[in-house]
C-alpha positions as CSV (number, residue, x, y, z in Angstrom):
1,X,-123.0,-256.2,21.6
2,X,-126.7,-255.7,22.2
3,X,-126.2,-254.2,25.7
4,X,-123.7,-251.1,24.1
5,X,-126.3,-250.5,21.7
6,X,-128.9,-250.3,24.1
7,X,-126.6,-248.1,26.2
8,X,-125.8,-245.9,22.8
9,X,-129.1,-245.6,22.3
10,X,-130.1,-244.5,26.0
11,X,-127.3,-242.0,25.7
12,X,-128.6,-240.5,22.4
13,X,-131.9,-240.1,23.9
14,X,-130.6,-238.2,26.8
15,X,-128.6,-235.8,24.6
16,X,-131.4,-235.4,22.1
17,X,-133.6,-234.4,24.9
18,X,-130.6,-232.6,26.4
19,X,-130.8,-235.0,29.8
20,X,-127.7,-235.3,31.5
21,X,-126.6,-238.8,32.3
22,X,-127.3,-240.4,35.7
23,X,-124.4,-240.8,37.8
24,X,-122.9,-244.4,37.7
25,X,-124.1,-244.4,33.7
26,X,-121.0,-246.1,31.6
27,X,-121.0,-244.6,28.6
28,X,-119.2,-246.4,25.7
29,X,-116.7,-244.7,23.3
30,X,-116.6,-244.6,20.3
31,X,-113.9,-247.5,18.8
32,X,-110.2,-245.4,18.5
33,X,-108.5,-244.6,15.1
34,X,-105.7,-246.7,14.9
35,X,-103.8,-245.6,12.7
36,X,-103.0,-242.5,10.1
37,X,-101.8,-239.4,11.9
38,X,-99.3,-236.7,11.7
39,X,-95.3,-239.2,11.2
40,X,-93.4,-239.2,14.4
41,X,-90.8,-237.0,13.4
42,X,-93.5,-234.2,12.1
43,X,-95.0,-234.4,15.5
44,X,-92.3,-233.8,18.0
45,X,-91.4,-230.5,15.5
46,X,-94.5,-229.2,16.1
47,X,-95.2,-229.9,19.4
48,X,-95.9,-227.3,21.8
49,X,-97.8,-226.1,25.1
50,X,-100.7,-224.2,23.7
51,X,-102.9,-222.4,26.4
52,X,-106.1,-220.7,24.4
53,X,-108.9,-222.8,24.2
54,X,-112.3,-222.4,22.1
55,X,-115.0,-222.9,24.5
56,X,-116.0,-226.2,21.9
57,X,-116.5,-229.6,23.2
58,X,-114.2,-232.3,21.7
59,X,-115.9,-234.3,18.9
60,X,-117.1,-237.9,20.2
61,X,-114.2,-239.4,17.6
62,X,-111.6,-236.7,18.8
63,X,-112.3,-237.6,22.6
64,X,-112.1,-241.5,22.1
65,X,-108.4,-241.1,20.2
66,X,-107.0,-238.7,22.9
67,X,-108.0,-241.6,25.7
68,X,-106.8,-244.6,23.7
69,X,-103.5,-242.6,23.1
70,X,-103.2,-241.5,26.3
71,X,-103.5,-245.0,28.1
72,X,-105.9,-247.2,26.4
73,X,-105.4,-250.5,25.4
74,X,-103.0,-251.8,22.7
75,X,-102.9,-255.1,23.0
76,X,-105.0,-258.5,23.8
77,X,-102.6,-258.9,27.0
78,X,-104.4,-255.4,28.1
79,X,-100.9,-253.6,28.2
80,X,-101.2,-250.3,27.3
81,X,-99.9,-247.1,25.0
82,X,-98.3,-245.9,28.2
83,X,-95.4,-247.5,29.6
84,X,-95.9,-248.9,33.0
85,X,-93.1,-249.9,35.5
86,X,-93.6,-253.7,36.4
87,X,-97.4,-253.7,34.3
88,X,-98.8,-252.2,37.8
89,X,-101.2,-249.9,35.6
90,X,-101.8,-247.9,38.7
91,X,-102.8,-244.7,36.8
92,X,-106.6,-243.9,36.3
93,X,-107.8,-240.3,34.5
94,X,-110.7,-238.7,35.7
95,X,-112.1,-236.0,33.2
96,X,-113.0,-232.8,34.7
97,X,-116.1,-230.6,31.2
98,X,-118.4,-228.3,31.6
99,X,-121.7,-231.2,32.0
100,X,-120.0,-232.9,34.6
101,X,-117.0,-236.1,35.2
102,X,-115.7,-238.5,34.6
103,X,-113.9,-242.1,35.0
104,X,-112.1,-243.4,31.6
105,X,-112.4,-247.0,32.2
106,X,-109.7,-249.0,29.6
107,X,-110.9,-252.2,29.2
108,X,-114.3,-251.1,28.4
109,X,-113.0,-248.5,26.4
110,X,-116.0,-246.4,28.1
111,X,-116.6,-243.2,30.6
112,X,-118.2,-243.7,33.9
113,X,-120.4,-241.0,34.7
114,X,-119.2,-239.5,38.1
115,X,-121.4,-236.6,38.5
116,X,-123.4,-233.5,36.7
117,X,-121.4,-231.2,38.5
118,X,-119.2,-228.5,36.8
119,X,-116.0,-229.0,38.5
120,X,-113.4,-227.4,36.1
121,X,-112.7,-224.3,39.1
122,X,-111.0,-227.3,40.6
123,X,-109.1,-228.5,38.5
124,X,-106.5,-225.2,38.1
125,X,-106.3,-221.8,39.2
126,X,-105.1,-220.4,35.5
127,X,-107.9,-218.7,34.3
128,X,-107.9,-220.4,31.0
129,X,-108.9,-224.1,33.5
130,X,-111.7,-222.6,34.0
131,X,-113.3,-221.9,30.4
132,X,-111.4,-225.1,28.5
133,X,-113.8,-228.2,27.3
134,X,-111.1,-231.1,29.1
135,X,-109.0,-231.2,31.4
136,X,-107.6,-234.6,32.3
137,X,-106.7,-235.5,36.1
138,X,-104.0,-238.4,36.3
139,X,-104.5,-240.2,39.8
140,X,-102.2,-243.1,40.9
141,X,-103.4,-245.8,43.0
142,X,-101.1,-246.6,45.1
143,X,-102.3,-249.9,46.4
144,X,-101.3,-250.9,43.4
145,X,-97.6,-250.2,43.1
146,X,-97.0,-253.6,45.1
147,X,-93.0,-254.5,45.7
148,X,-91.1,-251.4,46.3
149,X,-90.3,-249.3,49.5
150,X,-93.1,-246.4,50.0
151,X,-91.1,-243.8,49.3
152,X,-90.1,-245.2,45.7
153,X,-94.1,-245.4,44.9
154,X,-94.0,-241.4,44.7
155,X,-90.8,-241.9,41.8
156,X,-93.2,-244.5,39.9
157,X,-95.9,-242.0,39.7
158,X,-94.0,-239.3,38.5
159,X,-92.6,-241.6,35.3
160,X,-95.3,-243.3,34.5
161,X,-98.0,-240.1,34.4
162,X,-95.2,-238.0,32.6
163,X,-95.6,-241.1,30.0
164,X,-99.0,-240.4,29.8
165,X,-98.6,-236.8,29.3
166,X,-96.5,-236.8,26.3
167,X,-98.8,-239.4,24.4
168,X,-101.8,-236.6,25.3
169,X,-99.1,-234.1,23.8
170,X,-98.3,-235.9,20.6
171,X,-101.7,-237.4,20.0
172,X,-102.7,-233.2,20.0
173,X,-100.1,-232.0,17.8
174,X,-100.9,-234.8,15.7
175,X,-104.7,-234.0,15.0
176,X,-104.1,-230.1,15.8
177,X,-105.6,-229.8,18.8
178,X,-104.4,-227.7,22.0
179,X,-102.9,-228.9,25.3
180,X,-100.9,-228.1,28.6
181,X,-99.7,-230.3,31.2
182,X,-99.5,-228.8,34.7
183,X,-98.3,-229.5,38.3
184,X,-99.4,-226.3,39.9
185,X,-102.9,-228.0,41.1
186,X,-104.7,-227.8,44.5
187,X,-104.1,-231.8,44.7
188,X,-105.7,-231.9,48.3
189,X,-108.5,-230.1,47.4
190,X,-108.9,-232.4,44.0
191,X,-109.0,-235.5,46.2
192,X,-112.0,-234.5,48.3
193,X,-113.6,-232.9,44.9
194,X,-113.4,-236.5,43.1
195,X,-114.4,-238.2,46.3
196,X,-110.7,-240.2,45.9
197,X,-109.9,-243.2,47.9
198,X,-106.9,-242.6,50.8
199,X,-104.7,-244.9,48.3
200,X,-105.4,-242.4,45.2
201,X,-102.9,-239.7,44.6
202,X,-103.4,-236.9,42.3
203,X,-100.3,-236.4,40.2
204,X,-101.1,-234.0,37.5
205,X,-103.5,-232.5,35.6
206,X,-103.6,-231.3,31.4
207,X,-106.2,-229.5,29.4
208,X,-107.1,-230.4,26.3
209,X,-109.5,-228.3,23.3
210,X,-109.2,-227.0,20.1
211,X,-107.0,-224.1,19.7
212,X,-108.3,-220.8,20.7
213,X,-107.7,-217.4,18.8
């Protein structure tokens, strides 16, 4: 407890004095909103791909829910929101703003500084990538999909991050907030942008903000 306030507190100080984070910094959440929400049903009415963004960083609280929806922690076991075939949990999500990226890192519930760099021409060629707050990058790791034929490991990935990409899309309509998930991504040139091990696959991207005009 006294090393995440320590951390906290070296964050703030860096914000205040408008510092950005060293790379390798872990930078804890804030703790997810467990409950409330827009009910199920209202949800899947309104839910919609939404591709105007206001050039607004997501609020600490609003950042920490989206995460935890899209494949935090939901239980002591450390299963997740997100179904997984066999528990592999081979999925990471790298976040791609405007003062640098990313590593979500679950059990921590934290962010692992990754860099300082803006890398959001990157992450899509639809002009709107470029100007949004978040976009999310799902990577599977394929050493961990143990069991199956390699040519099945590609069907995994495909599920599981599609999963993941309907909980970012309900958690959004839920707290009015604006997303789209895409496949049309440079995932070769995303690999050697996010410094990805050979076992890492990119599978898809999805920006996230508040709605634009």
């Amino acid at each position: 407890m006294q090393k995440k306030v320590v951390t906290l507190l070296f964050i703030a100080i860096m914000t205040i004095n408008n510092v950005p984070a060293q790379e390798g910094t872990v930078i804890p959440l804030a703790e997810p909103e467990r409950t409330g929400g827009m009910p199920l049903f209202e949800a899947l009415d309104k839910r919609q791909t939404i591709r105007t963004y206001k050039p607004v960083e997501l609020s600490p609280q609003d950042l920490s829910n989206l995460l935890w929806a899209a494949f935090g922690i939901n239980r002591e076991d450390g299963r997740r929101t997100a179904p997984s075939a066999r528990n592999w949990q081979h999925f990471d999500i790298y976040l791609i703003t405007a003062g640098g990226w990313y590593l979500y890192e679950p059990q921590d519930h934290a962010l692992i500084k990754l860099g300082n760099e803006d890398l959001r021409e990157h992450a899509g060629g639809q002009d709107f990538v470029q100007t949004a707050p978040l976009n999310l990058i799902f990577v599977s790791d394929q050493d961990r999909i143990t069991g199956i034929n390699p040519e099945r490991k590609d069907f995994y990935s495909l599920v599981d991050a599609g999963f993941i990409s309907q909980n970012v899309y309900l958690f959004c309509t839920s707290e009015g907030l604006a997303t789209v998930v895409r496949a049309a991504i440079d995932k070769e040139n995303l690999h050697k942008v996010l410094k990805l091990k050979p076992s890492q696959q990119v599978v898809l991207a999805q920006t996230v903000g508040y709605p634009g005009e």
